[in-house]
C-alpha positions in Angstrom: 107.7 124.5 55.7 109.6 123.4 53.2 111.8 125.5 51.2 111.9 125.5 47.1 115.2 123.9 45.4 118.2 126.4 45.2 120.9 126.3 43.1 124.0 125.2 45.1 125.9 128.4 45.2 129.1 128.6 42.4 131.8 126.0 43.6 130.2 124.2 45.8 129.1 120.3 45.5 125.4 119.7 44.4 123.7 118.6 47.7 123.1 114.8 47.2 118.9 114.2 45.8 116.6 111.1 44.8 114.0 112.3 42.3 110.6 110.8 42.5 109.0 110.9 45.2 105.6 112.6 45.8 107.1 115.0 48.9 110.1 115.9 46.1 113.5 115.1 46.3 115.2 114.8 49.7 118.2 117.5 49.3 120.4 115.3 51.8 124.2 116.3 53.0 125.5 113.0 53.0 124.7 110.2 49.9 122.0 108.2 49.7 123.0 105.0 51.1 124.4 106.8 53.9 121.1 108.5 54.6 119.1 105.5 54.3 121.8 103.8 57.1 121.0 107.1 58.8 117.4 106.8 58.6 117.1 103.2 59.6 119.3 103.5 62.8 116.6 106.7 64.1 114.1 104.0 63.5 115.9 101.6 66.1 116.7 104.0 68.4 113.2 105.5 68.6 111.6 101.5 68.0 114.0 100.9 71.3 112.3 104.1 73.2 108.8 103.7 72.2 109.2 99.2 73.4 110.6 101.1 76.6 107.8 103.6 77.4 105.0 100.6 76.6 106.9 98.6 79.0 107.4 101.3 81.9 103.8 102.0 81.5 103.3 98.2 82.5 105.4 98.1 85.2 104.4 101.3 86.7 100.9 100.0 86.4 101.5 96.8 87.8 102.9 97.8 90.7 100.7 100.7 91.8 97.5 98.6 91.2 98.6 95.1 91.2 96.9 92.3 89.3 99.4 92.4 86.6 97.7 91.1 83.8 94.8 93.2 84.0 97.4 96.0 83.5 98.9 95.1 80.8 96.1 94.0 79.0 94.9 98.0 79.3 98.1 99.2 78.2 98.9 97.2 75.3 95.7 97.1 73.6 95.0 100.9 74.3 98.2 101.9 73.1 97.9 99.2 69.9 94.4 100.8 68.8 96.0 104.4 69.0 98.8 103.5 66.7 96.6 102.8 64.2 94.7 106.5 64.9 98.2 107.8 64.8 99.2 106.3 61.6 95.6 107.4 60.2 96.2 110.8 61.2 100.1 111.0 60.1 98.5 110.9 56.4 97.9 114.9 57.0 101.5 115.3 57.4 103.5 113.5 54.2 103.8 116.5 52.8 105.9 118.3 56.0 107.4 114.6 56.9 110.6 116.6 58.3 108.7 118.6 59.9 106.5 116.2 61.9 108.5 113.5 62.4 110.7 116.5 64.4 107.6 117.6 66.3 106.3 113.8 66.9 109.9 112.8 68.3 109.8 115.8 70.6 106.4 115.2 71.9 106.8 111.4 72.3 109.8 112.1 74.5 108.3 114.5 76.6 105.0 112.4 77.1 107.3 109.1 77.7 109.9 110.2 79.7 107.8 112.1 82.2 104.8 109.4 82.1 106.8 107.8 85.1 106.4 110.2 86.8 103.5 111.8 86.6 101.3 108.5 87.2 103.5 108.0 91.0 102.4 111.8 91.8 98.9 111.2 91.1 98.9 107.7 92.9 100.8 109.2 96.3 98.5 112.7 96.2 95.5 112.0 95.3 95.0 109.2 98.0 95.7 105.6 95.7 94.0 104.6 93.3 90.8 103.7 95.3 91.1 107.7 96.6 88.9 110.5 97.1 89.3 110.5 93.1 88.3 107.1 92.2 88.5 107.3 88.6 91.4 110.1 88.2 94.7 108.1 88.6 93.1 105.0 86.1 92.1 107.4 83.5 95.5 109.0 83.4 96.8 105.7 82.3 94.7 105.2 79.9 95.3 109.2 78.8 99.3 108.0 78.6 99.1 104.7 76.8 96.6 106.8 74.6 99.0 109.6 74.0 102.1 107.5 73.5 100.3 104.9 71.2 99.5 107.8 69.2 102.4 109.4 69.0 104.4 105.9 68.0 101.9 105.3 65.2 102.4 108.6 63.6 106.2 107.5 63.2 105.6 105.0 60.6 104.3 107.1 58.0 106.6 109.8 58.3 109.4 107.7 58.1 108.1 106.0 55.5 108.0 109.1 53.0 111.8 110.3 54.3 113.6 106.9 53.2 111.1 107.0 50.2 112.4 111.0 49.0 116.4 109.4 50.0 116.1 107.0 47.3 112.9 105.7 45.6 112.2 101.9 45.8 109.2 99.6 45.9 107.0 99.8 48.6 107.5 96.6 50.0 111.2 97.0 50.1 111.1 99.9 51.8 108.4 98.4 54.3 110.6 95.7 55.0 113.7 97.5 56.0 111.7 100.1 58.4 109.8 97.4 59.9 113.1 95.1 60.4 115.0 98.3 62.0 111.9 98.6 64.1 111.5 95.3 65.5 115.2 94.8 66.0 115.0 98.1 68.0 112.0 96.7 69.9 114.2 93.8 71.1 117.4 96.4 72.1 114.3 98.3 73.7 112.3 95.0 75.4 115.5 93.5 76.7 117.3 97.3 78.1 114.6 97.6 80.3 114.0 95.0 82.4 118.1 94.1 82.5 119.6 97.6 82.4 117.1 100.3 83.0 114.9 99.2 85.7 117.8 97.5 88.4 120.4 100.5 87.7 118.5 102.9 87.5 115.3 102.7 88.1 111.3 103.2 87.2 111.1 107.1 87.1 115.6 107.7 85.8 115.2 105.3 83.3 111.6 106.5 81.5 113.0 110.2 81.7 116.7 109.1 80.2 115.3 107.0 77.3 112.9 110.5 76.6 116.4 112.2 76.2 117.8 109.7 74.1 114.3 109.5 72.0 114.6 113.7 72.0 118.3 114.0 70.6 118.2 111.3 68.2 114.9 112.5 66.4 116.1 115.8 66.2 119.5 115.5 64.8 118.3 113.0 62.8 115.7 115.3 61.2 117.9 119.1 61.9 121.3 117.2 60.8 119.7 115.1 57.7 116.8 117.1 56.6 117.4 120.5 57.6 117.2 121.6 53.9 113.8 120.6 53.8 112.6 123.4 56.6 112.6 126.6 56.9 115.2 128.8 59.2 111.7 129.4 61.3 110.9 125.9 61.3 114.6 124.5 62.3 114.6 127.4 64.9 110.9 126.2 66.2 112.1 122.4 66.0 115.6 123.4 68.0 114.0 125.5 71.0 111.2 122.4 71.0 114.0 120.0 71.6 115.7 122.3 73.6 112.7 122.6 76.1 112.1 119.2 76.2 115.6 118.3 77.0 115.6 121.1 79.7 112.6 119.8 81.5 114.0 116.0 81.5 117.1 116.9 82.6 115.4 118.9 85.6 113.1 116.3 86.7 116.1 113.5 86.0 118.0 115.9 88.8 114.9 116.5 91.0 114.1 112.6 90.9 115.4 111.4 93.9 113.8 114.2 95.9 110.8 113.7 94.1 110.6 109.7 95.3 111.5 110.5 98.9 108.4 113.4 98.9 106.5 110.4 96.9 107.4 107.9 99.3 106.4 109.9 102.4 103.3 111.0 100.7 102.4 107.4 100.5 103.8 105.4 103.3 104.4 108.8 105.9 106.9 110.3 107.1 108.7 107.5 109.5 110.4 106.0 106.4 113.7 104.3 107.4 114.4 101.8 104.7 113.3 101.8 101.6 115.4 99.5 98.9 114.9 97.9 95.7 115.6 94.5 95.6 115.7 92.4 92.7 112.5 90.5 93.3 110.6 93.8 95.3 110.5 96.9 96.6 111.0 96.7 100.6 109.7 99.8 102.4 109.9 99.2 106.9 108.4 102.5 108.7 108.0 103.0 111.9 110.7 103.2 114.8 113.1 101.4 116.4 110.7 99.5 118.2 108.5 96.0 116.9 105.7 97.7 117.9 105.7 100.9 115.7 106.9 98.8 112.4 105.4 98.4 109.2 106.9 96.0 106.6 105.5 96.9 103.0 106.4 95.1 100.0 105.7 95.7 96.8 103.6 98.4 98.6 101.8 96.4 100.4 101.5 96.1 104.3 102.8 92.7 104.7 103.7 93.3 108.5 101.9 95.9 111.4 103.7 95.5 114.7 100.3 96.2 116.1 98.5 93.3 114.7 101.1 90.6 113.6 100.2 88.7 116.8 96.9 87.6 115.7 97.7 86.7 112.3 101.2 84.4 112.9 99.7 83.2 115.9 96.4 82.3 114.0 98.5 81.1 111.3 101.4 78.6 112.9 99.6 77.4 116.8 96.2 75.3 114.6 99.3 73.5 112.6 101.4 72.6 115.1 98.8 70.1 117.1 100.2 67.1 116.6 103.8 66.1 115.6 106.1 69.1 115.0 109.5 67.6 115.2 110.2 69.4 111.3 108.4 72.2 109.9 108.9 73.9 106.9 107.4 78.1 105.9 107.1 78.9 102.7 107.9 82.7 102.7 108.0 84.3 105.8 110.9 86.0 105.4 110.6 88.3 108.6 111.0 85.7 110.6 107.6 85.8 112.1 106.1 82.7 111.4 109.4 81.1 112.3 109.3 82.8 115.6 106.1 80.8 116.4 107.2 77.4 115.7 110.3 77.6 117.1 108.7 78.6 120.8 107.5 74.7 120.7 110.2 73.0 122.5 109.6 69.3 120.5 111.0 71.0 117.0 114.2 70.1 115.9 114.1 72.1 112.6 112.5 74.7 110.8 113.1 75.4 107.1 112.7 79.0 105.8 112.4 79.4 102.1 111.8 83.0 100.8 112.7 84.2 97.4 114.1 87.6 98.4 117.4 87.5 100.3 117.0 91.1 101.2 113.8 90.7 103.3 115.8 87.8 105.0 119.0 90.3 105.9 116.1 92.8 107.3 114.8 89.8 109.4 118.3 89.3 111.1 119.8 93.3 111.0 117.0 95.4 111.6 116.7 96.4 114.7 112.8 96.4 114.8 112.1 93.3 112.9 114.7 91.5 114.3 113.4 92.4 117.9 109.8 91.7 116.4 110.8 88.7 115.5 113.1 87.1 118.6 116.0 87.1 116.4 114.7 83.8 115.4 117.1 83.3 112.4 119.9 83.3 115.4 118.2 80.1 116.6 120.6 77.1 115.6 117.1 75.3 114.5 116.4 78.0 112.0 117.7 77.5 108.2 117.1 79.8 105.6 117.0 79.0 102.0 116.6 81.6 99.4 114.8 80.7 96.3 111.2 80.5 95.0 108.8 78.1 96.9 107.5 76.4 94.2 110.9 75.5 91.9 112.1 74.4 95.8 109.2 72.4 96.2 110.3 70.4 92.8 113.0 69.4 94.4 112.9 68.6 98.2 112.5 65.0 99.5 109.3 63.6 100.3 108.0 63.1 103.4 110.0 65.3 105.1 108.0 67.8 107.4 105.3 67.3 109.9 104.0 70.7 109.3 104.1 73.2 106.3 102.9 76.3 106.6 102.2 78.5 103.4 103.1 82.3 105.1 102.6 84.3 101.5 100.9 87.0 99.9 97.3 87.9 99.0 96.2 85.0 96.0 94.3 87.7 94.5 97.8 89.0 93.5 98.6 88.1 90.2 102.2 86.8 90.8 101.1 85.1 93.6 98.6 83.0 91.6 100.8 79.7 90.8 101.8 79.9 94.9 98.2 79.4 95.4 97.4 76.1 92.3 95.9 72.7 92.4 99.8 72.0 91.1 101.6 73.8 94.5 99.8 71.8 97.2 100.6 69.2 95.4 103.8 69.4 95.9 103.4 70.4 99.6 101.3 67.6 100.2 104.5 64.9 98.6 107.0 67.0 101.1 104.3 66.5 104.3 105.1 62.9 106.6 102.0 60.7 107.4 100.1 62.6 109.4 101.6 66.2 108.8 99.3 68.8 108.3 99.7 72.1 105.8 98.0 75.5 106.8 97.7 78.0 104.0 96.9 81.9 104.8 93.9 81.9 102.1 93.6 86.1 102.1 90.2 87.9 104.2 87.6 85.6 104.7 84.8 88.5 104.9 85.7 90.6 102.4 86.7 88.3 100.1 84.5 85.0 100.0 85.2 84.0 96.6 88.7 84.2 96.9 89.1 82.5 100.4 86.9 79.7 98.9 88.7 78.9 95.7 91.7 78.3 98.1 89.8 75.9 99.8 88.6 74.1 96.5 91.9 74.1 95.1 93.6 72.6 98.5 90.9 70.0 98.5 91.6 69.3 94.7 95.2 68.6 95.8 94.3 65.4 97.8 93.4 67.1 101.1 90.7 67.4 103.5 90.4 71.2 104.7 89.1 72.8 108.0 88.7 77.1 106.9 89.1 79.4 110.2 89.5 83.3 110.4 90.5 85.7 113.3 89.9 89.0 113.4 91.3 92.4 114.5 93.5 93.2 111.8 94.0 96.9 111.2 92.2 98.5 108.8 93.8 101.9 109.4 96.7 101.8 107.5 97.6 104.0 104.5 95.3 103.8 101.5 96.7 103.2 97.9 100.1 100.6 98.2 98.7 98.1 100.0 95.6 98.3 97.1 93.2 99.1 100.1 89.9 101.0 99.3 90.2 104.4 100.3 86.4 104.3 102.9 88.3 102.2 105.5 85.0 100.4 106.4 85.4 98.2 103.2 88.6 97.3 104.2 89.6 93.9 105.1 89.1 93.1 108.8 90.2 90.1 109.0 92.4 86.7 108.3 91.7 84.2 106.6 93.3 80.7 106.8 93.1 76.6 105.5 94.0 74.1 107.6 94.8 70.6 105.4 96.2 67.5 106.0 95.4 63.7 104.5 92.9 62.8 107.0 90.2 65.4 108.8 92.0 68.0 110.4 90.3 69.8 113.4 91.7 73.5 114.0 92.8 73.5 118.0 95.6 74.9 120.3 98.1 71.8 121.6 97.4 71.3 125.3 100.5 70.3 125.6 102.7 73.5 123.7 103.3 77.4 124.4 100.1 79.4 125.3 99.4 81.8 122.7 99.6 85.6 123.3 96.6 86.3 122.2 94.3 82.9 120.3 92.8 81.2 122.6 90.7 77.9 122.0 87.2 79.7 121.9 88.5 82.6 119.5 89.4 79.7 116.4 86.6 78.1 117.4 84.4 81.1 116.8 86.7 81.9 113.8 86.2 78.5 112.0 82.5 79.0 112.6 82.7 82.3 111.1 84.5 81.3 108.2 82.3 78.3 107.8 78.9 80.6 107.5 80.7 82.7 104.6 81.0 78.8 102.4 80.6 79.6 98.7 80.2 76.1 97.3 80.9 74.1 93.6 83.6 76.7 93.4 86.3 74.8 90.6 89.7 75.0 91.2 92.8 77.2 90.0 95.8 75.5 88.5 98.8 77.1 87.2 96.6 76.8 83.3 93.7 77.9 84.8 94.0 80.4 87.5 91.2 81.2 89.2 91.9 84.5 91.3 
């Protein structure tokens, strides 16, 4: 593919060359230095794209299947051992650099920019990634970080042997000023993403615009620097490539909000009414108008069912509030839920809400079925609302302040979740909680997950308290498979609630003779449930600290 030096035609300028090199000359229209400056900025550009894809991969993978760490773990070391396959394999090429660093560029922006996409349409039709295909969605994650790792590699070498034919220099030179464009592209790259490209315009938009940008900038860098190097077949071949690969982002860049919305229904159903991205989370509510009918997901998990909430806020708050109540503090609950149970006990004078996203908060009061779900409890004049994460609040609120705390958050299995559930946070909680104020701690599914529930209860205990476990049951198990990182045979999933009641001296989980009856818990239903839990005990589990975590 490439051609044999020509003689510049009579009167015209000898194209610009650098003899030397083992490829030949490079037969440049510009002068060396200005091709090397040319060179180097493709290598940002496409270091900045290929820093983007790794990272979309993370996130993509982080939020479909949760436990974050795990992810990216996969993704970096997977795509880290095939850029060294690449750059093995880019060896074949040296002598058609032009050529294949074209054909790489093109292929890396057609696998990036569309990765996006292509792992959300396997996770919403295929059933999750616990579906009917059990294995599918995982291994096409693997398949991408694969692909893309390999394609990244192969850019080293190629680019290596065009600023070598520009102008011949030591090795190490020339190493150091591809690897410094690189890595100074990585940083443009890491810092664009999470700042620019994911809040404006989001996961699937911003992979398939960075695959343009990757797309144009390879190929005019290699048809409007190196064209003399191919042939008028291979610069034809290496146009239409582009040009195809442009076409198809540029159609799914225009089909990508309809493709979300088919995606979203896919996954959630069809009863969608809100569905935002927030800056902490995405916030999905389906269902009607009505509490009943609602589902709250965040972060594609079912937070909230109207059908079942009942059990668990009821389970969660009522055990807590035996005893002096006068202040109570809920860390999260952002629906107003939890806040709706204390405040039906006529002896509070205050409850404290803090919940890092404001969004869920504005839901909680505007929403016509969470609000109604929830009393309109942030209208009650004892309700205050503070929005900021519970543990950098904790840091700073006074001591002694609450009679009860009540720890309304997610699953601890969930990796960012992990330092809301360490030695370190309750004991914080327990500085914040009067003499004789108790803390209650929803601990995840006692049943299905024993190890879990358990290590809560170690790590409660290692914070100065004495714990009582309990569970409920009746939680709905038929919700949609996949967000909510539910197994797909519904008999596996969990059942159940589980919770930790703590406090300085023994607690005893009971209903307060003197306060609201519950809906639904009644004294012989905890007391079964703290048996229940009780029969499940895993014991000389250590606990998890914010060094340490255990979940």
């Amino acid at each position: 593919m490439i051609e044999p030096h020509a003689p510049a035609p009579p009167g015209a300028p000898p194209p610009w060359t650098a003899p030397g090199c083992p490829g030949g000359p490079a037969r440049l229209p510009v002068r060396p230095g200005t091709g090397r400056f040319l060179v180097l900025a493709g290598v940002f550009v496409c270091a900045a794209c290929g820093l983007v894809y790794e990272l979309e991969l993370v996130a993509l993978a982080s939020y479909l299947m949760g436990d974050s760490v795990t992810q990216a773990s996969v993704v970096l070391s997977v795509m880290v051992f095939a850029m060294g396959i690449g750059s093995l394999a880019a060896k074949r090429l040296r002598g058609l650099a032009a050529a294949g660093f074209g054909a790489v560029e093109a292929a890396l922006a057609l696998v990036g920019g569309c990765s996006a996409m292509a792992l959300y349409a396997v996770f919403a039709w295929t059933g999750g990634w616990g579906g009917v295909w059990a294995g599918g969605p995982r291994c096409f994650l693997v398949a991408f970080s694969l692909a893309t790792g390999l394609l990244i590699g192969a850019e080293v070498p190629l680019l290596m042997e065009l600023i070598q034919r520009i102008r011949r220099q030591d090795a190490g030179g020339a190493v150091a000023d591809l690897f410094a464009a690189d890595y100074v592209g990585a940083l443009v790259g890491g810092l664009a993403f999470p700042f620019l490209l994911l809040p404006f315009l989001g996961q699937l938009t911003g992979a398939l615009l960075t695959g343009a940008v990757n797309a144009v900038v390879g190929g005019a860098l290699v048809l409007g620097l190196f064209r003399r190097d191919l042939t008028r077949r291979a610069r034809w071949l290496l146009l239409l490539l582009n040009a195809f690969v442009l076409a198809v982002l540029a159609s799914a860049t225009v089909l990508a909000d309809d493709f979300e919305r088919a995606a979203r229904h896919a996954v959630y159903g069809t009863d969608v009414r809100v569905a935002l991205r927030t800056g902490v989370q995405e916030v999905v509510l389906t269902g009607g108008t009505e509490g009943r009918t609602l589902d709250l997901f965040l972060d594609g998990r079912l937070r909230v069912s109207g059908r079942d909430e009942l059990r668990y806020h009821e389970a969660l708050v009522h055990p807590a509030m035996t005893g002096p109540h006068a202040r109570v503090l809920v860390l999260g609950g952002g629906d107003g839920l939890a806040a709706r149970e204390a405040l039906r006990y006529p002896g509070v004078d205050r409850v404290d809400v803090v919940e890092v996203d404001d969004e869920v908060v504005r839901l909680a009061r505007t929403d016509p079925a969470l609000s109604a779900l929830n009393r309109h409890a942030f209208g009650d004049p004892r309700a205050h609302v503070t929005t900021q994460d519970a543990f950098g609040w904790l840091r700073g609120a006074p001591p002694a302040a609450y009679d009860v705390v009540v720890s309304d958050l997610p699953d601890p299995g969930i990796t960012a979740s992990t330092k809301l559930y360490s030695q370190e946070f309750y004991g914080l909680a327990r500085r914040v909680l009067a003499p004789g104020g108790r803390l209650v701690v929803h601990a995840g599914p006692v049943a299905s997950s024993p190890r879990v529930f358990w290590t809560v209860e170690a790590t409660v205990r290692a914070a100065g308290f004495r714990t009582a476990p309990y569970g409920t049951g009746g939680r709905r198990a038929g919700f949609a498979v996949g967000p909510d990182r539910t197994p797909a045979d519904r008999s596996r999933a969990p059942r159940d609630w589980g919770f930790i009641l703590a406090a300085r001296t023994e607690p005893r989980p009971r209903l307060d003779p003197g306060g609201p009856r519950p809906y639904v818990l009644t004294g012989a239903s905890l007391a079964a449930g703290e048996r229940a839990a009780r029969g499940t005990r895993i014991p000389g589990l250590p606990a998890s600290t914010l060094v340490h975590p255990r979940y």
